[in-house]
PyMOL Python script that loads the backbone (N, CA, C, O; Angstrom):
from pymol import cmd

cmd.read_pdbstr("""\
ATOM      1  N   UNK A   1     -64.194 210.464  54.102  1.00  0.00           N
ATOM      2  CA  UNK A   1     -65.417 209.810  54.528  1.00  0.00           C
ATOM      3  C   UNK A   1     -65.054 208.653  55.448  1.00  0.00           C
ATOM      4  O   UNK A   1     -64.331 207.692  55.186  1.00  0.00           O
ATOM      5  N   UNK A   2     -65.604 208.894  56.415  1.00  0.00           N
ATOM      6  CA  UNK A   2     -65.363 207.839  57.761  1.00  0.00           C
ATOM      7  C   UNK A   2     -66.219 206.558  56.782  1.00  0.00           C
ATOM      8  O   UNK A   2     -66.886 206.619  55.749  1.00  0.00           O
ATOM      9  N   UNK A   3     -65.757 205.273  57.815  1.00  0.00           N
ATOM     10  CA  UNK A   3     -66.816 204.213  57.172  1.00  0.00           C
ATOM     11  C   UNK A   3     -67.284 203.700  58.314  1.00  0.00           C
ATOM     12  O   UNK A   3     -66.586 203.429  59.291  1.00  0.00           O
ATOM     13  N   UNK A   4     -69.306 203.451  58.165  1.00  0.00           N
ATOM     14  CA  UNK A   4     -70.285 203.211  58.913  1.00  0.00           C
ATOM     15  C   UNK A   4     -70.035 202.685  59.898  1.00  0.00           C
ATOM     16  O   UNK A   4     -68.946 202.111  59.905  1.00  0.00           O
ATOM     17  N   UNK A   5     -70.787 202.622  61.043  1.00  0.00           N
ATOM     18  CA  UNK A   5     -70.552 201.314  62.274  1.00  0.00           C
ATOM     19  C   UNK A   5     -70.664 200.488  61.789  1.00  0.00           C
ATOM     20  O   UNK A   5     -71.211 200.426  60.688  1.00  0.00           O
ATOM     21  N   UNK A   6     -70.144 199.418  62.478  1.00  0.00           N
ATOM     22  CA  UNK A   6     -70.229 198.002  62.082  1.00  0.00           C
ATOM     23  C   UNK A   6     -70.370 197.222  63.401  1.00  0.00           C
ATOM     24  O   UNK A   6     -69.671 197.216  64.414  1.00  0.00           O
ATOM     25  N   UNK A   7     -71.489 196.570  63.068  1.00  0.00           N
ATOM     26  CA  UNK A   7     -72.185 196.002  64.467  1.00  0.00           C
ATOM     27  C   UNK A   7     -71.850 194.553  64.122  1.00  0.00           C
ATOM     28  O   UNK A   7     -71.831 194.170  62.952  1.00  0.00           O
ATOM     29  N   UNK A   8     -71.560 193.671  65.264  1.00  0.00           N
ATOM     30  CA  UNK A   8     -71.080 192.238  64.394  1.00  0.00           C
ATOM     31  C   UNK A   8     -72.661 191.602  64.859  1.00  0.00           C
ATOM     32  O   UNK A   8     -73.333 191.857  65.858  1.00  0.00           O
ATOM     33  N   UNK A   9     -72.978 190.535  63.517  1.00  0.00           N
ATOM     34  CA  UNK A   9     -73.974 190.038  63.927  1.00  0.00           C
ATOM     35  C   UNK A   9     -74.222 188.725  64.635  1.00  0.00           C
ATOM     36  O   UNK A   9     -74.575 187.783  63.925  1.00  0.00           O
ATOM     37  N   UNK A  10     -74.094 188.540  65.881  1.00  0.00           N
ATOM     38  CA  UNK A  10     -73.976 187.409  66.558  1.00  0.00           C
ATOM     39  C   UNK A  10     -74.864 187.142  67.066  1.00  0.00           C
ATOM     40  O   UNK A  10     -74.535 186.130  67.687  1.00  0.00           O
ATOM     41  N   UNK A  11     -76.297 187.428  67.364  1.00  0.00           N
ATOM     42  CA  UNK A  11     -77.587 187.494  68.196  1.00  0.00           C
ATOM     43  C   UNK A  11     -78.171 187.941  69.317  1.00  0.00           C
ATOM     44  O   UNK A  11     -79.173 187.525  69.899  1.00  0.00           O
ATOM     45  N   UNK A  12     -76.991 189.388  69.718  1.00  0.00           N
ATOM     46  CA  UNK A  12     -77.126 190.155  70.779  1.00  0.00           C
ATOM     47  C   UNK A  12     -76.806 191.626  70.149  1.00  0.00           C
ATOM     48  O   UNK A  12     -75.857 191.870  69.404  1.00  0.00           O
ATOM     49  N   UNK A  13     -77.568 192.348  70.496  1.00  0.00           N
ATOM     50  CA  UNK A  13     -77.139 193.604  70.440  1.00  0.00           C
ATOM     51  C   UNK A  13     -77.992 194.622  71.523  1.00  0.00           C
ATOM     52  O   UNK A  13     -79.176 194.716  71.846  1.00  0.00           O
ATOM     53  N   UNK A  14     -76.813 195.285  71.879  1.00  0.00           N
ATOM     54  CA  UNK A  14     -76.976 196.001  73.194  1.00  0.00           C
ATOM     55  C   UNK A  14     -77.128 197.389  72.494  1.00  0.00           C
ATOM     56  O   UNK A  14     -76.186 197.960  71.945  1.00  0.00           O
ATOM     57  N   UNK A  15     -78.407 197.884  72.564  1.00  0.00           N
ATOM     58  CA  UNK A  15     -78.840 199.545  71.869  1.00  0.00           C
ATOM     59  C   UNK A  15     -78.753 200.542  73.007  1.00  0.00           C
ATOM     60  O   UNK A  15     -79.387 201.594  72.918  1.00  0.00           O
ATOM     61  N   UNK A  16     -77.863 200.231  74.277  1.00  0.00           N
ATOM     62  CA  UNK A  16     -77.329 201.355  75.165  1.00  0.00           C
ATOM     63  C   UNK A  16     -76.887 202.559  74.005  1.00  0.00           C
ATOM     64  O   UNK A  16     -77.450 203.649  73.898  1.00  0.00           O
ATOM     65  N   UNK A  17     -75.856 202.123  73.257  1.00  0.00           N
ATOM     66  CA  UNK A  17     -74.834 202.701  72.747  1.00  0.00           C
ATOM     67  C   UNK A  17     -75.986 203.923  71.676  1.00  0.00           C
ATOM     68  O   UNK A  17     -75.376 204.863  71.167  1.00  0.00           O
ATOM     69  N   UNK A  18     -76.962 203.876  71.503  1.00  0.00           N
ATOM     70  CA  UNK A  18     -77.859 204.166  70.548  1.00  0.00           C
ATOM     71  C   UNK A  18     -79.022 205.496  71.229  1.00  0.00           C
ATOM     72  O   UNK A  18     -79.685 205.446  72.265  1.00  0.00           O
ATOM     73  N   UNK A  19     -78.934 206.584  70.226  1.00  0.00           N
ATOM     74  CA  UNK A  19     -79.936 207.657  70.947  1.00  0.00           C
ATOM     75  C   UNK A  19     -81.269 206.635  70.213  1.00  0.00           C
ATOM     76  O   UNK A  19     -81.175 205.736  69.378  1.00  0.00           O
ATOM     77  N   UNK A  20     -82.532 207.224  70.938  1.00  0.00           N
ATOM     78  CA  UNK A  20     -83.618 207.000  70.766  1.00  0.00           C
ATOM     79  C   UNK A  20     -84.391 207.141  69.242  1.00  0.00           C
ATOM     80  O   UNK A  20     -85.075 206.310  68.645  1.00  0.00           O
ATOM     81  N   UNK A  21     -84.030 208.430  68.889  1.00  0.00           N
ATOM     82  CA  UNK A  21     -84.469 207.968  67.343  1.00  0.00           C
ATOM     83  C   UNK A  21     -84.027 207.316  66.371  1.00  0.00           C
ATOM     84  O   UNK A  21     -84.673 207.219  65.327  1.00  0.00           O
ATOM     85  N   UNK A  22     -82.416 206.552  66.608  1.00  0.00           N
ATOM     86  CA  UNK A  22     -81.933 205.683  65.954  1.00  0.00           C
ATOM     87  C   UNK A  22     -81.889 204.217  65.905  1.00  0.00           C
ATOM     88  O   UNK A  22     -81.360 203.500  65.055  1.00  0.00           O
ATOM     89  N   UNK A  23     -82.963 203.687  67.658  1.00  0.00           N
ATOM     90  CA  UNK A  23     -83.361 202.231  67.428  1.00  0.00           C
ATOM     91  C   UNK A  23     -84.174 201.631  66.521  1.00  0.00           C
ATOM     92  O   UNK A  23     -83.907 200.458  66.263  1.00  0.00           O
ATOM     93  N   UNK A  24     -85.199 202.189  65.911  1.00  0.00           N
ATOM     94  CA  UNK A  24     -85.664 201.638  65.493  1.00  0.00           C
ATOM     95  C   UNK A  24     -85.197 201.155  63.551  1.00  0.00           C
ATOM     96  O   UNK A  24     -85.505 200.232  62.796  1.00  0.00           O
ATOM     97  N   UNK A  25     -84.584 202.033  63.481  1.00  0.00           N
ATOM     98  CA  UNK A  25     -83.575 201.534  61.950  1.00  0.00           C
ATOM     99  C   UNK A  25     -83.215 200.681  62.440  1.00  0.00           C
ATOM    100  O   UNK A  25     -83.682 199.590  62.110  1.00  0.00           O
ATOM    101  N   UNK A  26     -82.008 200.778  63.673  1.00  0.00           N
ATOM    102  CA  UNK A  26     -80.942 200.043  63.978  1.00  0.00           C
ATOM    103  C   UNK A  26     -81.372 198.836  63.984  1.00  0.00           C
ATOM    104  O   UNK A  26     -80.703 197.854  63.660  1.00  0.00           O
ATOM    105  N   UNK A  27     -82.930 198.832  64.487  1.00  0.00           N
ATOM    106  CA  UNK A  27     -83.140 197.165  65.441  1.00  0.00           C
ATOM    107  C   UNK A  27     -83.713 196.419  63.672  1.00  0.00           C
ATOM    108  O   UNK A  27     -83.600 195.246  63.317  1.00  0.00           O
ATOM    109  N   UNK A  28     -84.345 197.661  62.820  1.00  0.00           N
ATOM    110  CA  UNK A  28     -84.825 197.130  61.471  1.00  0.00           C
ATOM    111  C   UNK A  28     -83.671 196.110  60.596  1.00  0.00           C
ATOM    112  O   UNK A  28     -83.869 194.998  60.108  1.00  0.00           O
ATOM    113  N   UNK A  29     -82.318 197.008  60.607  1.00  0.00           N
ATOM    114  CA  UNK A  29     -81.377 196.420  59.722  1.00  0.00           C
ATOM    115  C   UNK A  29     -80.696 195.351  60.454  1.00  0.00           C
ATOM    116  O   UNK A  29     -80.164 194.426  59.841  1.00  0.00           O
ATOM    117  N   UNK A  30     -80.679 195.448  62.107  1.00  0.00           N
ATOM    118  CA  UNK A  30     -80.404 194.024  62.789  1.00  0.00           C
ATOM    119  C   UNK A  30     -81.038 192.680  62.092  1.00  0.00           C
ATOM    120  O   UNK A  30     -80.647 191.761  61.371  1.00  0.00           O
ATOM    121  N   UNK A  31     -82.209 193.096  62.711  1.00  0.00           N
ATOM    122  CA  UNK A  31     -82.778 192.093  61.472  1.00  0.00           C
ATOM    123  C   UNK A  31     -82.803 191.481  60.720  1.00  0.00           C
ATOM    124  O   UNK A  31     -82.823 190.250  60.733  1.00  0.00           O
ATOM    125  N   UNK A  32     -82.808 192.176  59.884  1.00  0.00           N
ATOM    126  CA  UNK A  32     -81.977 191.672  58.388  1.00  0.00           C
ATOM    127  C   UNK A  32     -80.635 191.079  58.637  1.00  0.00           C
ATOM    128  O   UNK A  32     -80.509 189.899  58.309  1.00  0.00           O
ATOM    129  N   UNK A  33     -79.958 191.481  58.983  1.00  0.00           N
ATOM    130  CA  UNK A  33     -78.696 191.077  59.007  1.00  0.00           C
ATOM    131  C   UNK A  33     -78.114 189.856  59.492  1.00  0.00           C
ATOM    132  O   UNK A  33     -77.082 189.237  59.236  1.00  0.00           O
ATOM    133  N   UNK A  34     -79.470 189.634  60.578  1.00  0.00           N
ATOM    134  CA  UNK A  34     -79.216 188.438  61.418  1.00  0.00           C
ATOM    135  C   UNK A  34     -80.132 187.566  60.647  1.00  0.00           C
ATOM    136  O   UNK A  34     -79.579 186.548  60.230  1.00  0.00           O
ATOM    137  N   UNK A  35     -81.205 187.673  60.390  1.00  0.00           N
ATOM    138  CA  UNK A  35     -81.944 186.878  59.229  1.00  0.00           C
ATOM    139  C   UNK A  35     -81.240 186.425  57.937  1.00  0.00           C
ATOM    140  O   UNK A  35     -81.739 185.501  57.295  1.00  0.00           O
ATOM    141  N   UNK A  36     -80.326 186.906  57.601  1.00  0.00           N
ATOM    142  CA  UNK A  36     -79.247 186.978  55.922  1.00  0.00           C
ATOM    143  C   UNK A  36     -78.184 185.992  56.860  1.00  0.00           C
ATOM    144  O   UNK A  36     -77.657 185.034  56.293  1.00  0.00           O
ATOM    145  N   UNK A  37     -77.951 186.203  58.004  1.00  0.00           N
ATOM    146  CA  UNK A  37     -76.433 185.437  58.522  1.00  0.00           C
ATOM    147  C   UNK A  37     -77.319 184.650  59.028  1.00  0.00           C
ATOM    148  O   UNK A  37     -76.877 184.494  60.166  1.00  0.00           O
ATOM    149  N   UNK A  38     -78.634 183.814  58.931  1.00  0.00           N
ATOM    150  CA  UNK A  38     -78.861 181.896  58.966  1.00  0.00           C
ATOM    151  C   UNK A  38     -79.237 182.390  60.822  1.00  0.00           C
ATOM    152  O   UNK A  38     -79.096 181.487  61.648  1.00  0.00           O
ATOM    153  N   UNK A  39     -79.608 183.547  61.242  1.00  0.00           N
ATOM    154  CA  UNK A  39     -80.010 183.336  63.050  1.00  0.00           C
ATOM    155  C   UNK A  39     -81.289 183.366  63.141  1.00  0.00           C
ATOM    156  O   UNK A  39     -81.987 184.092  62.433  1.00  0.00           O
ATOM    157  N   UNK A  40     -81.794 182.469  64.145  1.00  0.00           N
ATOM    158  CA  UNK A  40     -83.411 182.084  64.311  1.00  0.00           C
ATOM    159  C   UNK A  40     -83.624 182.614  65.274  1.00  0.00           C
ATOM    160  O   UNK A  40     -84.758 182.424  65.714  1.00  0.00           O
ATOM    161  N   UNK A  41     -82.809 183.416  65.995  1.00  0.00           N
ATOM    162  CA  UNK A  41     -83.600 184.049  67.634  1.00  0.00           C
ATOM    163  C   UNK A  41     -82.226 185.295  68.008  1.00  0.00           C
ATOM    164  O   UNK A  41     -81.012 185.093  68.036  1.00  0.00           O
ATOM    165  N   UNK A  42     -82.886 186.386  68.222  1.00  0.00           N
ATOM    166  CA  UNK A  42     -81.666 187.162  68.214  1.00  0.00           C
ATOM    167  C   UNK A  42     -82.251 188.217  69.933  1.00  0.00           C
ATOM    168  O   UNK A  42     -83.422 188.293  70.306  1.00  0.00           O
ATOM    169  N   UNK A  43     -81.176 188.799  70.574  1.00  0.00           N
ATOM    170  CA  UNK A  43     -81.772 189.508  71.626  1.00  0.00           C
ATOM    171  C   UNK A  43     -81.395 190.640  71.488  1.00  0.00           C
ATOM    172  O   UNK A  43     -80.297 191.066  71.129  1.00  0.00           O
ATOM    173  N   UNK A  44     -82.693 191.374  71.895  1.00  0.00           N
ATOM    174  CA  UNK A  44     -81.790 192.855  71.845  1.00  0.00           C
ATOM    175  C   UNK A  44     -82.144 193.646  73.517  1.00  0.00           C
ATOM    176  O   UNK A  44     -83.161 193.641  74.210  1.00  0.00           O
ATOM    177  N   UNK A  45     -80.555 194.376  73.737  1.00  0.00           N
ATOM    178  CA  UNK A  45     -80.774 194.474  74.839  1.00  0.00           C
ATOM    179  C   UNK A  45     -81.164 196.016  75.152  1.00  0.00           C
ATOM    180  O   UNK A  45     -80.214 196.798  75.117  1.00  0.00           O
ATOM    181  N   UNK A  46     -82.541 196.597  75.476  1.00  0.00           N
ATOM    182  CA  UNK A  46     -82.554 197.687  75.612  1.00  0.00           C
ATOM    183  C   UNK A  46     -82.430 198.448  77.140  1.00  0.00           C
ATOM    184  O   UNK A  46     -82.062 199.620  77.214  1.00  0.00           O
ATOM    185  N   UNK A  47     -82.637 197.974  77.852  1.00  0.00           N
ATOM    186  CA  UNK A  47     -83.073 198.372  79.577  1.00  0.00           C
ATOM    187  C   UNK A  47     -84.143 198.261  80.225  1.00  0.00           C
ATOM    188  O   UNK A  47     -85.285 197.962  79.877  1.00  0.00           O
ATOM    189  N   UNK A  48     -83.807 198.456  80.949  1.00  0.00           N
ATOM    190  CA  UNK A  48     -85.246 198.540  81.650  1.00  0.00           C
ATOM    191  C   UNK A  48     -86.096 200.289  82.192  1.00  0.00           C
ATOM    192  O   UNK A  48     -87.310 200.477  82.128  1.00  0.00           O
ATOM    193  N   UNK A  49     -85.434 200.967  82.510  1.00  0.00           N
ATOM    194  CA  UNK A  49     -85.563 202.535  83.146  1.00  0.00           C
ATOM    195  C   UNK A  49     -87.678 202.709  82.557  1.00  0.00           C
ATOM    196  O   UNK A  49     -88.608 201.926  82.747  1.00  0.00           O
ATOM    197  N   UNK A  50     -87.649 203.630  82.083  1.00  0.00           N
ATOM    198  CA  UNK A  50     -89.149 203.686  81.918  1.00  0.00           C
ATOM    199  C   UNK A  50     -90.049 202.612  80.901  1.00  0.00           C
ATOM    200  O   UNK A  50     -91.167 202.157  81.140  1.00  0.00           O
ATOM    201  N   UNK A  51     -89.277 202.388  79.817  1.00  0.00           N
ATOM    202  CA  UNK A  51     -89.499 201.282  79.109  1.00  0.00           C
ATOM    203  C   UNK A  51     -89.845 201.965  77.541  1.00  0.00           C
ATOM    204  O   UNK A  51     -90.513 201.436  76.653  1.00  0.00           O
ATOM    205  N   UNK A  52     -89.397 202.851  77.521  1.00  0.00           N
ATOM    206  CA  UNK A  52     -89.387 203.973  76.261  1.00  0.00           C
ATOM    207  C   UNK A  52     -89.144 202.711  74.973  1.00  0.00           C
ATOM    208  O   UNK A  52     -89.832 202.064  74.183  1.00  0.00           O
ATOM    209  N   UNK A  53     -87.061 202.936  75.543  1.00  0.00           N
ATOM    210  CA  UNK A  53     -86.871 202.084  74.404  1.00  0.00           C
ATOM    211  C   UNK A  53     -87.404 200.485  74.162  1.00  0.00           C
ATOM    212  O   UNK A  53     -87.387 199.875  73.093  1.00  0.00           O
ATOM    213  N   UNK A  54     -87.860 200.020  75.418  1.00  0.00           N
ATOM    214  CA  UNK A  54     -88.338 198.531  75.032  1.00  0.00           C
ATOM    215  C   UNK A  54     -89.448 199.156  74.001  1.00  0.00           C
ATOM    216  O   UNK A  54     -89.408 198.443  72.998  1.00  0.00           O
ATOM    217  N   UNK A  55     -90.442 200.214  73.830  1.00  0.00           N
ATOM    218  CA  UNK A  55     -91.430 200.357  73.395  1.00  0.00           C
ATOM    219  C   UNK A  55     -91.210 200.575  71.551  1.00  0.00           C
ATOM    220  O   UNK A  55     -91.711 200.169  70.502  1.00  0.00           O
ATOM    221  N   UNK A  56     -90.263 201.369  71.966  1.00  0.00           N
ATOM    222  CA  UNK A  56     -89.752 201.286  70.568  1.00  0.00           C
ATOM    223  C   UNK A  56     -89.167 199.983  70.051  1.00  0.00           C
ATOM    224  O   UNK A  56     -89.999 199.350  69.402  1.00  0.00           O
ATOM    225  N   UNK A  57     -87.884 199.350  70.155  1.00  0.00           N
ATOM    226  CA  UNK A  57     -87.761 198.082  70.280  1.00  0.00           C
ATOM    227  C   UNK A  57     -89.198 197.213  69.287  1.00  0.00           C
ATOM    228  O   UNK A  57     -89.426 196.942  68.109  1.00  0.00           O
ATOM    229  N   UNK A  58     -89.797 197.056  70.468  1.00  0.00           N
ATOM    230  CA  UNK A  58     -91.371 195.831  70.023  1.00  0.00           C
ATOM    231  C   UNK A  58     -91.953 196.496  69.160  1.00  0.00           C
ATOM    232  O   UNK A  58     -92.703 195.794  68.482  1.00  0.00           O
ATOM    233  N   UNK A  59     -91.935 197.722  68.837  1.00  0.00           N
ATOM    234  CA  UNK A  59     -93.232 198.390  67.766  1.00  0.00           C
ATOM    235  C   UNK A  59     -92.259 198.342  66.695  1.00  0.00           C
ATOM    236  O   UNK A  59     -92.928 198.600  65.695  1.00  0.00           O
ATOM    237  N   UNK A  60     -90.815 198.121  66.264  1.00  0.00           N
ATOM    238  CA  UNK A  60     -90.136 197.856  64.999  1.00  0.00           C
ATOM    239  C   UNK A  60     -90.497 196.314  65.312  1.00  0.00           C
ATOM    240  O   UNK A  60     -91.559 195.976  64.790  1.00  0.00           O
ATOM    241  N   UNK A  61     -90.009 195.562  65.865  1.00  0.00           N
ATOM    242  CA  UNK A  61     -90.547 193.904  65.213  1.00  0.00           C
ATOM    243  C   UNK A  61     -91.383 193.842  65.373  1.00  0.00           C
ATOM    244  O   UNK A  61     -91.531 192.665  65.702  1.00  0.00           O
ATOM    245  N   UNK A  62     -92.491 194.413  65.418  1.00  0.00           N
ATOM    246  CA  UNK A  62     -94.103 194.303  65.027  1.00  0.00           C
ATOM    247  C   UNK A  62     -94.316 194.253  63.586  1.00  0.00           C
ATOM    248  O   UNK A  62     -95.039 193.456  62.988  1.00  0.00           O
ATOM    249  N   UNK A  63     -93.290 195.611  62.871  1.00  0.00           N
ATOM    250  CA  UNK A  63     -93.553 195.599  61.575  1.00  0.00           C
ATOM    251  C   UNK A  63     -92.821 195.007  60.838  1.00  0.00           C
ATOM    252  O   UNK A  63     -92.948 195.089  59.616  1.00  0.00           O
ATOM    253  N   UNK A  64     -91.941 194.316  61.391  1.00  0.00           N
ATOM    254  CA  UNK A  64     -90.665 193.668  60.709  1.00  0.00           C
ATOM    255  C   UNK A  64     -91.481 191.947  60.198  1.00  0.00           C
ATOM    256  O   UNK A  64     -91.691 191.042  61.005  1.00  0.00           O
ATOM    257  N   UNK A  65     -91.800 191.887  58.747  1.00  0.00           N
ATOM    258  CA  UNK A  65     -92.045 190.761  58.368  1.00  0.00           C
ATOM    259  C   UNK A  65     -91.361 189.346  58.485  1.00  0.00           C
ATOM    260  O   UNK A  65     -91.961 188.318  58.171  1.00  0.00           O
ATOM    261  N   UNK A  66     -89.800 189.361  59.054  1.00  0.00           N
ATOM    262  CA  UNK A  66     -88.699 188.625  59.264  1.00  0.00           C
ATOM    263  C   UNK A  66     -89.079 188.040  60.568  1.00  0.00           C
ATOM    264  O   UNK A  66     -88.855 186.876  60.900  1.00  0.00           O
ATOM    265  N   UNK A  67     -89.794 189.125  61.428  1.00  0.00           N
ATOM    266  CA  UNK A  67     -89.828 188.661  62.810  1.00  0.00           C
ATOM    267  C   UNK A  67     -91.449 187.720  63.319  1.00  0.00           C
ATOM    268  O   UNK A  67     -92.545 188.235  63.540  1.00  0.00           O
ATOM    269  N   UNK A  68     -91.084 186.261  63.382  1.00  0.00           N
ATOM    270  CA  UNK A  68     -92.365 185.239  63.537  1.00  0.00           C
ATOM    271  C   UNK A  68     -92.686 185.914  64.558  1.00  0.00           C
ATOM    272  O   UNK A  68     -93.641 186.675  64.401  1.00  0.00           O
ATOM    273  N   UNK A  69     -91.936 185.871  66.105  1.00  0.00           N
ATOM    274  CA  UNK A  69     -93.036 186.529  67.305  1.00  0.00           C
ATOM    275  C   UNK A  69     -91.771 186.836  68.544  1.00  0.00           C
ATOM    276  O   UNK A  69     -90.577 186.543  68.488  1.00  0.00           O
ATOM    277  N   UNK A  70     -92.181 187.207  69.131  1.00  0.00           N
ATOM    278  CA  UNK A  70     -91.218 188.319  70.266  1.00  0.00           C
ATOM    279  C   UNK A  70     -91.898 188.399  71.500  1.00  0.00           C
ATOM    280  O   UNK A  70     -93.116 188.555  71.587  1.00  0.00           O
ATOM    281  N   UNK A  71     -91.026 188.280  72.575  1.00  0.00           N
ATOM    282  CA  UNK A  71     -91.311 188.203  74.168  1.00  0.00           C
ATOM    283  C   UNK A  71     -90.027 188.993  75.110  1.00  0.00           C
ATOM    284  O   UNK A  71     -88.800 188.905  75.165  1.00  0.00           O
ATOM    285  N   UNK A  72     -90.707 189.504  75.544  1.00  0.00           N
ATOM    286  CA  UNK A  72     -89.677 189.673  77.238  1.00  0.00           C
ATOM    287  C   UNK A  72     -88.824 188.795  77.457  1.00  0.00           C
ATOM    288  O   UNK A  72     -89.257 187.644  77.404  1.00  0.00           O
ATOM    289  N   UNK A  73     -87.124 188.994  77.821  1.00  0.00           N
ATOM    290  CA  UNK A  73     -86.476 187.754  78.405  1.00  0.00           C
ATOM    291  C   UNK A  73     -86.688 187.645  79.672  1.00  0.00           C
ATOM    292  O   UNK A  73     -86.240 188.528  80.405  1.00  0.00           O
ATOM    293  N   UNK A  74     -87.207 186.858  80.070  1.00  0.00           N
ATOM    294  CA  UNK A  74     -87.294 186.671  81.669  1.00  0.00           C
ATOM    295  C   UNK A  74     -86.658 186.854  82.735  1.00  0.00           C
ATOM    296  O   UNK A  74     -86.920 187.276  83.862  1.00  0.00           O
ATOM    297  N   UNK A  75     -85.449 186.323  81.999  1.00  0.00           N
ATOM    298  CA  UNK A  75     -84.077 186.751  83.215  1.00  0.00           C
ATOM    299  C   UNK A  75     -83.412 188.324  82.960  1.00  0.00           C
ATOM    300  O   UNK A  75     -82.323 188.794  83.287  1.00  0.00           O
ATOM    301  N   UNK A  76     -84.547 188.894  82.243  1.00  0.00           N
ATOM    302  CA  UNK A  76     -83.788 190.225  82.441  1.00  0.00           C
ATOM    303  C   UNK A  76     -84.628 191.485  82.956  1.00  0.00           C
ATOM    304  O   UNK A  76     -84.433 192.672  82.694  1.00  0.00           O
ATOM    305  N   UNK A  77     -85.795 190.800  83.907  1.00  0.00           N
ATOM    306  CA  UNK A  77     -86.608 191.825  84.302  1.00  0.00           C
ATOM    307  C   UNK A  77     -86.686 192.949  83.214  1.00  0.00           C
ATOM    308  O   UNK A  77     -86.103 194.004  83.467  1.00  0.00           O
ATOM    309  N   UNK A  78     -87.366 192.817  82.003  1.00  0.00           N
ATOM    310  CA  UNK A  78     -87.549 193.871  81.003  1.00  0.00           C
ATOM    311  C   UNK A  78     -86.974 194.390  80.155  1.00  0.00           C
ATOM    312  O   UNK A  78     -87.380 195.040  79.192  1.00  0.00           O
ATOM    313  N   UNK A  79     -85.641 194.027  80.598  1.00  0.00           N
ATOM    314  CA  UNK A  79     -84.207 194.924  80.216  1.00  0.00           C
ATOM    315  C   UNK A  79     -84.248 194.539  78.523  1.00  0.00           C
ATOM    316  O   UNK A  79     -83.665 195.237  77.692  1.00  0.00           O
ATOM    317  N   UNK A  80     -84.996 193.375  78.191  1.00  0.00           N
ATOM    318  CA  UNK A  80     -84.210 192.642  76.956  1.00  0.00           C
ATOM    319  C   UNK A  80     -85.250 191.721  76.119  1.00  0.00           C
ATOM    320  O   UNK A  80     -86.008 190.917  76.661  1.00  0.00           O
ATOM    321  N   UNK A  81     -85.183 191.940  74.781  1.00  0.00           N
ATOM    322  CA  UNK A  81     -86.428 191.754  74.166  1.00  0.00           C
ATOM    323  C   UNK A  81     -85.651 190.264  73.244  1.00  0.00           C
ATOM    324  O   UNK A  81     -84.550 190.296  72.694  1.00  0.00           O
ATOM    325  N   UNK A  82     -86.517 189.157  73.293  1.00  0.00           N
ATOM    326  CA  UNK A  82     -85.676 187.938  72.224  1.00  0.00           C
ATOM    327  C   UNK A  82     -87.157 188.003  70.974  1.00  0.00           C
ATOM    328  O   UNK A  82     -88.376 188.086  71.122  1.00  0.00           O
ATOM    329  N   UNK A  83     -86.322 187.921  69.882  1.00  0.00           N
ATOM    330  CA  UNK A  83     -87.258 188.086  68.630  1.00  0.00           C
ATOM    331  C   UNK A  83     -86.818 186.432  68.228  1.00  0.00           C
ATOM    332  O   UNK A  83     -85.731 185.874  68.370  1.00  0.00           O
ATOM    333  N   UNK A  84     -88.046 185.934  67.705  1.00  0.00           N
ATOM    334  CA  UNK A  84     -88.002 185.084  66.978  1.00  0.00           C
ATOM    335  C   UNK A  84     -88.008 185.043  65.534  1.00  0.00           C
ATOM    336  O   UNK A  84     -89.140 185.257  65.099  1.00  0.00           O
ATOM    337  N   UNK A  85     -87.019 184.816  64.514  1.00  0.00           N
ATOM    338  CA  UNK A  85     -87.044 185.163  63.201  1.00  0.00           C
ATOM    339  C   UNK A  85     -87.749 184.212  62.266  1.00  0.00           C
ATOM    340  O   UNK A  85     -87.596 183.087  62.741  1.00  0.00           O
ATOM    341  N   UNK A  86     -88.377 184.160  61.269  1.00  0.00           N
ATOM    342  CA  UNK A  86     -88.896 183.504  59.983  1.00  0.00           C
ATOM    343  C   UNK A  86     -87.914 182.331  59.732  1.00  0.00           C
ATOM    344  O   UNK A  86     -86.754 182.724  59.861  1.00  0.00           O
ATOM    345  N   UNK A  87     -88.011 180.967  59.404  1.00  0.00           N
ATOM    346  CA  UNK A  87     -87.410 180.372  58.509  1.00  0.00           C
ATOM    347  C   UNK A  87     -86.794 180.986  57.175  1.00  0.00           C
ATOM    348  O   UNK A  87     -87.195 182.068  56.748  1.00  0.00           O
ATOM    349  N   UNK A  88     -85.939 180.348  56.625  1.00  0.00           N
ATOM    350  CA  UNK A  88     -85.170 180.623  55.280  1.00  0.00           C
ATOM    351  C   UNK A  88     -86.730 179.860  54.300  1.00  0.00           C
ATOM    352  O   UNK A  88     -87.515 180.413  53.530  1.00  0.00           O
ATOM    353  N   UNK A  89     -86.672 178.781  54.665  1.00  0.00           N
ATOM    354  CA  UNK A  89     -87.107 177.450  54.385  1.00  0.00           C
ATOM    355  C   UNK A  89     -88.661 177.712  53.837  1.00  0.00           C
ATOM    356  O   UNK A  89     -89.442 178.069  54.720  1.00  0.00           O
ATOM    357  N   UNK A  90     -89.335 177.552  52.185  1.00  0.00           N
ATOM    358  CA  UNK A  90     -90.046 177.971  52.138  1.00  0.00           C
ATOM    359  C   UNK A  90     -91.099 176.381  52.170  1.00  0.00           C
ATOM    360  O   UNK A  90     -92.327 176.452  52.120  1.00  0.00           O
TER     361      UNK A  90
END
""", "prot")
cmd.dss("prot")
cmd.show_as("cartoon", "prot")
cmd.util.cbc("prot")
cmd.orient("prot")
């Protein structure tokens, strides 16, 4: 038994590497992961081409309760979505 990817969680992740029906787990357990490792703003970089995966992308942190609110990065003409995460802090 091989063992899983391991994505490091630093507040970027580039979902090139990723077919289409696997962003939206991927971007779910990002999430988490970056929410559990203390990060308040994380980017994820999908592309720009038709805007498929940005679509997917925004419709997982829509449902993601971790995620306060989410925008377009500006400097990336589309390419790249920054999520804003929940406080720890109740």
């Amino acid at each position: 038994m091989t063992d899983p990817l391991r994505i490091p969680i630093d507040g970027t992740l580039d979902l090139h590497t990723f077919q289409a029906r696997e962003i939206a787990s991927v971007v779910a357990e990002y999430v988490h992961a970056a929410h559990q490792a203390g990060l308040r703003e994380i980017r994820l970089i999908h592309g720009r081409g038709k805007g498929v995966q940005r679509g997917i992308v925004q419709s997982a942190l829509q449902k993601e309760p971790l995620v306060k609110s989410f925008h377009d990065a500006p400097e990336s003409h589309l390419g790249a979505t920054v999520a804003i995460l929940v406080s720890n802090i109740l």
